[in-house]
C-alpha positions as CSV (number, residue, x, y, z in Angstrom):
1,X,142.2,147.7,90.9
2,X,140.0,147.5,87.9
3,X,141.6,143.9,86.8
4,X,140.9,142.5,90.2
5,X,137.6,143.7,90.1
6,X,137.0,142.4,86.8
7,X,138.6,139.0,88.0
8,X,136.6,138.5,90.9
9,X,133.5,138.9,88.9
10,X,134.8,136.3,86.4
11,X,134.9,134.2,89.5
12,X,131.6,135.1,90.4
13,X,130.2,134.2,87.4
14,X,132.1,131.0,87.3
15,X,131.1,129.9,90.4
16,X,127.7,130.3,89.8
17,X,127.5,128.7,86.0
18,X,129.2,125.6,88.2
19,X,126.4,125.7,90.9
20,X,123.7,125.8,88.1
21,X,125.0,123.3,86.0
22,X,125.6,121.0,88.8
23,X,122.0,121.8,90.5
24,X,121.1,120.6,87.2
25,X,122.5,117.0,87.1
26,X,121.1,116.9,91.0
27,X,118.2,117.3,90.0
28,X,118.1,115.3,86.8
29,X,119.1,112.2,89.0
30,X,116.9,113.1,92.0
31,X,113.9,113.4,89.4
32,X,114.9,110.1,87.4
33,X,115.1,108.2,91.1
34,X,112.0,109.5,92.6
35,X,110.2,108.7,88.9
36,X,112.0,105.2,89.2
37,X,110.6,104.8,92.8
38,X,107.4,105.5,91.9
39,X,107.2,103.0,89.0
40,X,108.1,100.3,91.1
41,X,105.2,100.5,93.7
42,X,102.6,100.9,90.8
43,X,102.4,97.3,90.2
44,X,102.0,96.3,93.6
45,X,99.1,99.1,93.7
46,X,97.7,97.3,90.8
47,X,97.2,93.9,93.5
48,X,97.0,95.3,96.9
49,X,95.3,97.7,98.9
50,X,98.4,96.9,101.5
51,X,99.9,100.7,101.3
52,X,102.9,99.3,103.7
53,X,103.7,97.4,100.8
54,X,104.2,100.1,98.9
55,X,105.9,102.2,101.2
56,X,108.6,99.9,101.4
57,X,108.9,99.4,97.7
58,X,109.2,103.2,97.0
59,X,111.5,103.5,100.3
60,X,113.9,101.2,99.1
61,X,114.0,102.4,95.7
62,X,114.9,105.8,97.4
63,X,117.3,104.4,99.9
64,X,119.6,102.6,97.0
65,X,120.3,105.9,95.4
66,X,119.5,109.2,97.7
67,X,120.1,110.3,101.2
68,X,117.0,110.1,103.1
69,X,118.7,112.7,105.9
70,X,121.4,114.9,106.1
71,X,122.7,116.9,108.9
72,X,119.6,115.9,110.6
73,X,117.1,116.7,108.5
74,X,114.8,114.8,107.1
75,X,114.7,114.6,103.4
76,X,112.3,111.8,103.0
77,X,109.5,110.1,104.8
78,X,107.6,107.8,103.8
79,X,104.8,108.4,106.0
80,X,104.3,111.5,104.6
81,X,106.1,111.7,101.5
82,X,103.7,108.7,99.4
83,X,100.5,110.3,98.7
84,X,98.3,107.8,97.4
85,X,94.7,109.2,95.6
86,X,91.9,107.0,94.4
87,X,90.1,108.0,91.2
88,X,87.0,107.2,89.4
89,X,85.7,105.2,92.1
90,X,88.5,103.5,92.7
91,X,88.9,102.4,88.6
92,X,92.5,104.1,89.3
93,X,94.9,105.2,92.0
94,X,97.1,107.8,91.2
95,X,100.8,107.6,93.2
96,X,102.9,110.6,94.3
97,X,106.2,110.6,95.3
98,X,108.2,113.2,96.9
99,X,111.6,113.9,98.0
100,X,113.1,117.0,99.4
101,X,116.3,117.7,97.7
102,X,118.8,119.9,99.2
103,X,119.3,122.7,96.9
104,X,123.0,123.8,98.1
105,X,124.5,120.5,98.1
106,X,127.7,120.0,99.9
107,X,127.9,123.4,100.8
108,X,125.2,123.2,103.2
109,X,127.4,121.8,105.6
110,X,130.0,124.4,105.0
111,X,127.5,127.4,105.5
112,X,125.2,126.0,107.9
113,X,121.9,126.6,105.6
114,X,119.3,123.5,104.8
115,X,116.9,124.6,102.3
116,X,115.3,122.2,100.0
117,X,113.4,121.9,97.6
118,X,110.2,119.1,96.9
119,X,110.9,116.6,93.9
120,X,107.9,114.7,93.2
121,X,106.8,112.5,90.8
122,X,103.4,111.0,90.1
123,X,102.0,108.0,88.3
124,X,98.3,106.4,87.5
125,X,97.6,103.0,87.6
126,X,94.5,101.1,87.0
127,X,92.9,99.1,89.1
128,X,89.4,97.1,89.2
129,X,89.9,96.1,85.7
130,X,86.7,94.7,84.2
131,X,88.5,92.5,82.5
132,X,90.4,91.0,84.6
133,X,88.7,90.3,88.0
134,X,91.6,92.3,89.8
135,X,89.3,93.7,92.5
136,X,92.1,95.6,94.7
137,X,91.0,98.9,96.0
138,X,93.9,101.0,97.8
139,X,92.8,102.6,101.0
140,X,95.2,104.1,104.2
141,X,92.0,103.0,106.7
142,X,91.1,99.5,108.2
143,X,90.1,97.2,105.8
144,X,86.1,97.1,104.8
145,X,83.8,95.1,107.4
146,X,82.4,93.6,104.9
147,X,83.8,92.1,100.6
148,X,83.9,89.1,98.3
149,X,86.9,87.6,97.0
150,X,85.3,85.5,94.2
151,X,82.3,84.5,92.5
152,X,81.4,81.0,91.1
153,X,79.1,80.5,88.6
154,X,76.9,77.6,86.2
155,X,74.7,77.8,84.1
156,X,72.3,75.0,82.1
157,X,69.5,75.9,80.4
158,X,67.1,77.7,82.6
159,X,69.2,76.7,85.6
160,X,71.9,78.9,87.5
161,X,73.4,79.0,90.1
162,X,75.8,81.2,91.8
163,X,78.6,81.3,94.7
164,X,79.9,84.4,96.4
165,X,82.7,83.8,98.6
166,X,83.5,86.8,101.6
167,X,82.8,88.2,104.8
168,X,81.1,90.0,106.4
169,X,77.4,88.6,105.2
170,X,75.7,88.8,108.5
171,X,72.8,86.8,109.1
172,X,70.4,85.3,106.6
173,X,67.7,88.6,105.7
174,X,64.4,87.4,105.9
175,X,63.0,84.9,103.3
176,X,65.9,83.4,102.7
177,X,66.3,80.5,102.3
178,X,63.8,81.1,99.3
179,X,62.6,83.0,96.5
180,X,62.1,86.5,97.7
181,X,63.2,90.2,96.5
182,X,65.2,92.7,98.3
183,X,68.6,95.5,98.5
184,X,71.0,92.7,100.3
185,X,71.6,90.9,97.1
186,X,71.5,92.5,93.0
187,X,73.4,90.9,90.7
188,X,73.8,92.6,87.5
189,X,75.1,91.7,83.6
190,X,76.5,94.9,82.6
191,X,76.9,93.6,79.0
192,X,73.1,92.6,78.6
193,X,72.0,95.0,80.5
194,X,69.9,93.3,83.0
195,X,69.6,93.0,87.0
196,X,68.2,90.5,89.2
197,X,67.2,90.5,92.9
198,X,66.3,94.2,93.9
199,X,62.3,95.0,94.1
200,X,63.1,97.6,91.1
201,X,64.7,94.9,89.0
202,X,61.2,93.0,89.6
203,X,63.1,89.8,88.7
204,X,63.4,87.6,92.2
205,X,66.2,85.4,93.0
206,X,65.9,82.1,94.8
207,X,68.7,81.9,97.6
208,X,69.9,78.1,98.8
209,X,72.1,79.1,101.9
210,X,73.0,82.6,103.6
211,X,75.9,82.5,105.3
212,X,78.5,85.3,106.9
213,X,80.9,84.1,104.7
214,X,79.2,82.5,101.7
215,X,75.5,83.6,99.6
216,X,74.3,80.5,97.7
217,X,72.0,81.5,94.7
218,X,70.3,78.3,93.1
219,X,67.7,80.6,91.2
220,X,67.1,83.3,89.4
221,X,63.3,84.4,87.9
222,X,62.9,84.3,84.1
223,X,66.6,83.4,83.8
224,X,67.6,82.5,80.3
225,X,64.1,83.7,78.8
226,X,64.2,86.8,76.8
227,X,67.0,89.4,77.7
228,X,68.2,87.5,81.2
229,X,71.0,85.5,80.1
230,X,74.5,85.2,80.1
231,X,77.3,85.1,78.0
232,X,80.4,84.2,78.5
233,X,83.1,86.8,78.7
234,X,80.0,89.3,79.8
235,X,81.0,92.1,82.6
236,X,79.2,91.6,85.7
237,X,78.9,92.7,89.2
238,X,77.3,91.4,92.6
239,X,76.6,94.0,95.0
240,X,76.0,92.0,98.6
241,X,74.4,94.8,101.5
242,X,74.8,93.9,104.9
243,X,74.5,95.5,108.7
244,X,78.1,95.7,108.4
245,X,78.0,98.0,105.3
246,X,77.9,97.3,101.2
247,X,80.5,95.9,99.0
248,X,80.0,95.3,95.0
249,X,82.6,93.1,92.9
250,X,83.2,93.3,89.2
251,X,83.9,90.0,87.2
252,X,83.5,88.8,84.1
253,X,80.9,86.1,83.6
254,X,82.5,82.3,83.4
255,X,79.2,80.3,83.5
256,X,80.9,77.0,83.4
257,X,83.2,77.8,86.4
258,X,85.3,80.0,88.3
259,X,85.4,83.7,86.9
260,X,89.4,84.2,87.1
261,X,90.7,85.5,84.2
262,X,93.7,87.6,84.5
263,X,95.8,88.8,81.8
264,X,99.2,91.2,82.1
265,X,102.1,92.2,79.7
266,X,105.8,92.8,80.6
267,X,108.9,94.4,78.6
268,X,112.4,93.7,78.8
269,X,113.0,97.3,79.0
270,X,110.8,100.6,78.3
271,X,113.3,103.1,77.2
272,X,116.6,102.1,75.0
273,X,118.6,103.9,72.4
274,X,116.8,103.3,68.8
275,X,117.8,99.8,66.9
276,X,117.9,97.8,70.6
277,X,114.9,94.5,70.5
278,X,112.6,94.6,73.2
279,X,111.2,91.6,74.5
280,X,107.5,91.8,75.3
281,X,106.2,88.5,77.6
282,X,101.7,88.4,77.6
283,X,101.0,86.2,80.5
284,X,97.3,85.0,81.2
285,X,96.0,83.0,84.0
286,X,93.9,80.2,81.9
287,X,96.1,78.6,78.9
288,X,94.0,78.8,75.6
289,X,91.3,76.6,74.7
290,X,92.1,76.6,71.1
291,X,89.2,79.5,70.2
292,X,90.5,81.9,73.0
293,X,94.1,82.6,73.7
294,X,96.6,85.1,74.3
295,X,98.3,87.6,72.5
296,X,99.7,91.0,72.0
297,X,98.9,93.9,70.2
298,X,100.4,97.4,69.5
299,X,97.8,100.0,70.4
300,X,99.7,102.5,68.4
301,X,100.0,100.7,65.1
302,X,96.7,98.9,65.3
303,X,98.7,95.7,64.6
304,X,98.7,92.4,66.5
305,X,101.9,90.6,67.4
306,X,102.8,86.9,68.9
307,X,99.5,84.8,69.8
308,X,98.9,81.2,71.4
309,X,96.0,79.2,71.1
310,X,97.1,76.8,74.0
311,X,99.8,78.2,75.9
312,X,99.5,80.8,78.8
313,X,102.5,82.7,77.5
314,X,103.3,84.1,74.3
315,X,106.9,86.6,73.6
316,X,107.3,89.3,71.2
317,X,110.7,90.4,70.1
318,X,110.4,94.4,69.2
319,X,112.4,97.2,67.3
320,X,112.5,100.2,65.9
321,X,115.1,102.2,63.3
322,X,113.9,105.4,64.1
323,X,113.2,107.4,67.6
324,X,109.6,107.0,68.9
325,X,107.3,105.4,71.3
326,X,104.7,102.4,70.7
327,X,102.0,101.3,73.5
328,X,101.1,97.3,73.9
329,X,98.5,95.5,75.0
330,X,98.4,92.0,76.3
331,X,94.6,90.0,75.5
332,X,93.0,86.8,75.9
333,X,90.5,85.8,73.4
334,X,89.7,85.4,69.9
335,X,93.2,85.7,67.2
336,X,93.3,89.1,65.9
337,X,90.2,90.4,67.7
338,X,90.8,92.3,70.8
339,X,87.7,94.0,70.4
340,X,86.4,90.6,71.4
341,X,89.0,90.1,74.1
342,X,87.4,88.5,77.8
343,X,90.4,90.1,79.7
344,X,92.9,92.6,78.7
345,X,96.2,94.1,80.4
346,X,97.5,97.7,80.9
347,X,98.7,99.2,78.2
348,X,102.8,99.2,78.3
349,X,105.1,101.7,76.2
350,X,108.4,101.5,75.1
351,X,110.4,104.3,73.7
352,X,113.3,104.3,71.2
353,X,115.4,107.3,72.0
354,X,117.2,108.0,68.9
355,X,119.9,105.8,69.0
356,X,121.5,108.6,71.6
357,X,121.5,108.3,75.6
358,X,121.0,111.0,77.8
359,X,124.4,110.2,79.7
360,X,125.3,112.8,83.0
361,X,128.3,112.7,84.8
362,X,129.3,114.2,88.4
363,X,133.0,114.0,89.5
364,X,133.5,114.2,93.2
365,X,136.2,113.5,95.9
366,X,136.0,111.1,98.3
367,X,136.5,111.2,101.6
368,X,140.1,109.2,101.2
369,X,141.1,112.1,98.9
370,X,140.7,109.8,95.4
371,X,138.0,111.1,92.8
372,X,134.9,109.2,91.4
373,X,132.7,109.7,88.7
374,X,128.9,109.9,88.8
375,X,127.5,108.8,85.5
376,X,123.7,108.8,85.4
377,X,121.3,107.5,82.2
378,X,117.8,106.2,81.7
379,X,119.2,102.7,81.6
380,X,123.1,101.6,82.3
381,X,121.9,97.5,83.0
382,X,124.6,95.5,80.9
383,X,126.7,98.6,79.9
384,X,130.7,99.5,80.2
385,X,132.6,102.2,80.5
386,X,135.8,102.6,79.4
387,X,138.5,105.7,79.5
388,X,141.5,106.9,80.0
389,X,141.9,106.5,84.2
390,X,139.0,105.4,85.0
391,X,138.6,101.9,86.7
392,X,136.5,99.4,88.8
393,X,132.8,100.3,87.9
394,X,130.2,99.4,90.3
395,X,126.6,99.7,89.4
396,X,124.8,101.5,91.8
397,X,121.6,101.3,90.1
398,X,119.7,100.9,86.7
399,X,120.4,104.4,86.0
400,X,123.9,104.8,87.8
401,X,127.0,103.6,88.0
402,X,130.2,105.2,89.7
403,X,133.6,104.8,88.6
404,X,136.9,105.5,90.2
405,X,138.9,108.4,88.3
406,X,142.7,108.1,88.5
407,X,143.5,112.0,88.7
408,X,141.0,115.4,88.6
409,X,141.9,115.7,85.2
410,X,140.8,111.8,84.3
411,X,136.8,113.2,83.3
412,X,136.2,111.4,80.1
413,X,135.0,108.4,78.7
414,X,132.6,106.4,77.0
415,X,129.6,103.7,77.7
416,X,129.0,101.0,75.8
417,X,125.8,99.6,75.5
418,X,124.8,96.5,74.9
419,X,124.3,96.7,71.2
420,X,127.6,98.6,70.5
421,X,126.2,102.3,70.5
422,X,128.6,104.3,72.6
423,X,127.8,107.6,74.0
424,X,130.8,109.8,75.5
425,X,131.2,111.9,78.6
426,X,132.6,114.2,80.4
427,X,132.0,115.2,84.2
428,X,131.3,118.3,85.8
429,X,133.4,118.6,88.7
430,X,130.8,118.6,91.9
């Protein structure tokens, strides 16, 4: 009696190391996907205040790689499951993602239980950049009554004037046309420190046309004598108040023209094993002029990379020998001077891991009675695996790939990366 006792608490035991360890690989993936989902929508929150765009983003990041029901119950929604915050007065949005993972797994359906547990993951991403223009402010409610969508600007000697392109103007206040003061219209340099066109400012500004759509300003008082002037590359802001409400856009000050500089910095990857090249790509949206351009520089080091002086693209090829992470920054302006920069992207980091992946592996049954193997990384793109039994990979994801096992005992293997380091595995039976 004692040996069967002792037995069945071995099994016991067993059983439940074998739940824990493979709750833990769940989880690792669901984390890892949910993280992954998130990512991918924080670009588009960067552009867009379209949150059905990012709904479908993070959905079908979700979709590739997790149920989103089981047994009839509901384990993610995006209606309710993106949470979308803005912060700092709409300088940032912050992104939450949430799944809710089943915590018993396949045994679930066996013992007719459904608890779950919430997975989320959140991420920041800045918006409003006074850098670069980007004026996208994310918001779940109707869009504003009233905005502008660009400012056009000259400037000669005494002279400017000034075009604000929107909606939702409403008539022309009184005075205007004309030279007159009033709350409908400030503009304001940031940089110089100056406003125009408010009774506080005390500086009036001559207006040209006043239409719903468009403000013509052909005027402003004392412009370019003392303190009101403008430099190029200058922040700046209109704020236009209307019946319909008030809307204020930041831009940087382009007296000879359109104010649309944009600048933004991609990486061929942002996690790999330590040793693997990175390719960064700085992208602007004016081509340098020969005094201005773009480059890249590493935030961490305080060193400056690639740079063009005519191009609108510039590429960085970037290593490392040892595990760590480096932040980049793409700029347009002077060579070398970022502190002088007009526009500058996001920062991005990339992380060397060591020269060892994080590889997880699952194997499971499938429901024509062969096996398969789960094996789950930070980044599988462009790898192989290779073992004895294992056959016909098929990449489910960036992070996943399943392979077909010949036998229960087939568990191990190896991937290959790219650049020859090889990690092994072996799979927990699911």
């Amino acid at each position: 009696m004692t040996v069967l006792i002792t037995r069945f608490w071995w099994m016991v035991v067993s059983l439940m190391l074998l739940f824990g360890m493979t709750f833990i690989v769940l989880y690792t993936h669901t984390a890892t996907v949910v993280l992954n989902a998130a990512n991918s929508a924080r670009e588009i929150a960067a552009i867009t205040g379209d949150t059905s765009a990012l709904q479908q983003t993070v959905a079908k990041n979700i979709e590739a790689s997790l149920p989103v029901s089981e047994n009839g119950q509901t384990l993610f929604n995006p209606a309710t499951d993106i949470v979308t915050t803005d912060l700092n007065q709409n300088q940032n949005v912050q992104l939450s993602v949430t799944y809710h993972m089943p915590v018993l797994g396949p045994l679930q359906t066996i013992l007719g239980l459904t608890p779950t547990i919430p997975v989320t993951r959140t991420v920041t991403q800045a918006l409003d950049y006074a850098h670069n223009g980007l004026h996208a402010n994310l918001s779940t409610i109707s869009p504003s009554p009233i905005g502008m969508s660009s400012v056009v600007m000259t400037t000669s000697g005494n002279q400017i004037t000034m075009t604000v392109n929107g909606y939702g103007f409403g008539s022309a206040p009184a005075g205007v046309p004309g030279t007159t003061k009033g709350n409908y219209f400030i503009f304001r340099d940031i940089t110089q420190g100056w406003e125009a066109g408010s009774p506080a400012s005390g500086l009036a500004v001559t207006y040209g046309n006043w239409q719903d759509h468009q403000i013509l300003v052909t005027g402003i008082q004392n412009f370019g004598k003392g303190t009101e002037i403008i430099q190029p590359g200058d922040n700046a802001q209109v704020t236009v108040t209307s019946p319909q409400g008030s809307a204020t856009y930041d831009f940087v000050a382009q007296p000879a023209g359109v104010t649309n500089y944009h600048v933004s910095l991609s990486a061929s990857a942002t996690s790999v094993p330590t040793a693997t090249p990175v390719t960064l790509t700085a992208a602007t949206s004016v081509p340098g002029d020969g005094t201005n351009g773009v480059g890249i520089y590493n935030a961490t080091t305080g060193t400056y990379l690639g740079w063009s002086a005519s191009g609108d693209t510039v590429s960085q090829l970037v290593n490392s020998g040892s595990s760590q992470s480096q932040d980049y920054i793409a700029y347009y302006g002077p060579k070398d001077q970022i502190s002088q920069a007009i526009a500058t992207s996001p920062d991005v980091g990339v992380t060397w891991t060591g020269g060892q992946t994080n590889i997880q592996a699952v194997l499971f049954e499938t429901q024509s009675g062969g096996w398969m193997i789960d094996v789950m990384g930070e980044n599988l793109s462009g790898t192989t695996i290779s073992g004895n039994g294992l056959s016909s990979p098929i990449q489910i994801s960036s992070g996943e790939i399943q392979v077909q096992a010949a036998s229960l005992a087939d568990t191990s293997g190896v991937v290959t990366f790219s650049n020859g380091t090889q990690v092994p595995f072996t799979a927990t039976p699911y």
